[in-house]
C-alpha positions as CSV (number, residue, x, y, z in Angstrom):
1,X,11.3,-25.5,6.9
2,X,10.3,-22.8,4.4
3,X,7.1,-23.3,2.3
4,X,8.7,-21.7,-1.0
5,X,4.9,-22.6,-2.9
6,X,3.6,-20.7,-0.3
7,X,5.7,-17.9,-0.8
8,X,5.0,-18.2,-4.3
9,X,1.1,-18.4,-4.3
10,X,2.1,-14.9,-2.6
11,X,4.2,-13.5,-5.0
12,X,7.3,-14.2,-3.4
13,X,10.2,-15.8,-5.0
14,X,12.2,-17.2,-2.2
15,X,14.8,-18.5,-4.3
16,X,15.7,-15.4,-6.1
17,X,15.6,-13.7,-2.6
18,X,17.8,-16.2,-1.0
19,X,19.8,-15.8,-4.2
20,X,20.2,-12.0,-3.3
21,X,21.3,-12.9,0.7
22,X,24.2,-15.3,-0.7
23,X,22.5,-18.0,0.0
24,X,21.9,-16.7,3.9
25,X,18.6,-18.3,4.8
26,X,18.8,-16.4,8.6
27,X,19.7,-13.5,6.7
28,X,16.6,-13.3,4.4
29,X,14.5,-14.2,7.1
30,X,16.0,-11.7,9.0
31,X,15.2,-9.0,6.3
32,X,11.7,-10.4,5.5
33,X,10.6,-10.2,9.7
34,X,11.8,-6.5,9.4
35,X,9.5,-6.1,6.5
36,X,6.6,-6.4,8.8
37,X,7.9,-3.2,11.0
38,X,9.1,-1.2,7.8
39,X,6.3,2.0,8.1
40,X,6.3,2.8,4.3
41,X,3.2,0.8,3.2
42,X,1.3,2.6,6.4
43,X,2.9,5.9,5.0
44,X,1.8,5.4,1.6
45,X,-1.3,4.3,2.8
46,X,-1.5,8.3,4.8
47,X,-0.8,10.1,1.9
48,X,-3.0,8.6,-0.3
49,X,-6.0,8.9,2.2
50,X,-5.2,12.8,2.3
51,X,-4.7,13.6,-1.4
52,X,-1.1,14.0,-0.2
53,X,0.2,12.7,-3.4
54,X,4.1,13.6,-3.0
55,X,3.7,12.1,0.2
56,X,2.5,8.7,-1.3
57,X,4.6,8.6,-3.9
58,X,7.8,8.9,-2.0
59,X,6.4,6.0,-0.2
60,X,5.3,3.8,-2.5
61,X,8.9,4.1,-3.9
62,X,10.6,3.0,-1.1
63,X,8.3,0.2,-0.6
64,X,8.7,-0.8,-4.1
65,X,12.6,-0.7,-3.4
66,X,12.5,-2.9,-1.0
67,X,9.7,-5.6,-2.3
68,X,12.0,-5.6,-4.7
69,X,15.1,-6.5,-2.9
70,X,13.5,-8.6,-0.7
71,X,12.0,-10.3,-4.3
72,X,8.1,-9.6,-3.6
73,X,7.5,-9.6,-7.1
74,X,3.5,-8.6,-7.2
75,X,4.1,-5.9,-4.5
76,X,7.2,-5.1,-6.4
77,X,4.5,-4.4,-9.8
78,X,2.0,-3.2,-7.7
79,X,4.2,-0.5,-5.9
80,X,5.5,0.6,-9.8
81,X,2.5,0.8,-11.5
82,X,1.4,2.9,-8.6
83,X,4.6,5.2,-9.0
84,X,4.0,5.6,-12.7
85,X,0.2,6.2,-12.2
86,X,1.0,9.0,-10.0
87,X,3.6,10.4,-12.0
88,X,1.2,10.3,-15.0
89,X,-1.4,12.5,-13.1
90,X,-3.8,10.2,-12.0
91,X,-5.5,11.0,-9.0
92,X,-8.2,10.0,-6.3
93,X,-10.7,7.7,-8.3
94,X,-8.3,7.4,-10.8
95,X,-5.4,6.3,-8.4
96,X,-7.8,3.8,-6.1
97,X,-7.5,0.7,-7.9
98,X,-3.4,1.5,-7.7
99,X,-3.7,1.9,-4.0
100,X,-5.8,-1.4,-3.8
101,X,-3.7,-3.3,-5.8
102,X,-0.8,-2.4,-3.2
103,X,-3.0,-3.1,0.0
104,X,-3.9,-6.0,-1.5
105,X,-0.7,-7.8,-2.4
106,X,1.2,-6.0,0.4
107,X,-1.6,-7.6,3.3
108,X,-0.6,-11.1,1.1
109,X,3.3,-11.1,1.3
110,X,2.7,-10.2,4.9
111,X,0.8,-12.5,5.6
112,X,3.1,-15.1,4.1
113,X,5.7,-14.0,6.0
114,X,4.0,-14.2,9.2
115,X,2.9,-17.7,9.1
116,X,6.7,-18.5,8.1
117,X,7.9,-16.9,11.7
């Protein structure tokens, strides 16, 4: 049985996502336990760490992609407002709250996917 409030309190919308699988339940879940392995959060994570800034931001972009297919709607606004930030020029200080933002709704919708396994 999926908790969808708890996917909610998390930012998730289930029912949008399920909406985007056809209605395949196995299939979202599917997609969402892959999420878990998908390296781009630990990749953005990398580049921002080193001032690698084209490194983050091709990151952060693919793991706004798929928040957003997978319809993780805070890491979904985290992950853009973090691709905008760095395309405006913000950088280190300026960029942290970005990159906390991210860690901290990315470590949520994980963490609501895992106790859904």
């Amino acid at each position: 049985m999926v908790d969808i409030e708890l996917y909610k309190a998390a930012g998730i919308d289930y029912d949008k996502g399920l909406e985007r699988f056809m209605g395949n339940a196995e299939l979202y879940r599917e997609f969402l336990m892959k999420f878990l392995y998908d390296g781009s959060f630990e990749e953005f994570c990398a580049g921002a760490a080193m001032g690698d800034l084209a490194m983050a931001e091709k990151a952060v972009h693919t793991l706004k992609g798929t928040a957003g297919n997978l319809s993780m709607t805070r890491l979904f606004t985290a992950a853009d407002a973090t691709v905008n930030a760095i395309h405006d020029g913000k950088k280190d200080d300026d960029l942290q709250p970005f990159v906390d933002e991210v860690n901290e709704a990315y470590q949520v919708a994980c963490d609501a996917v895992r106790s859904q396994l």
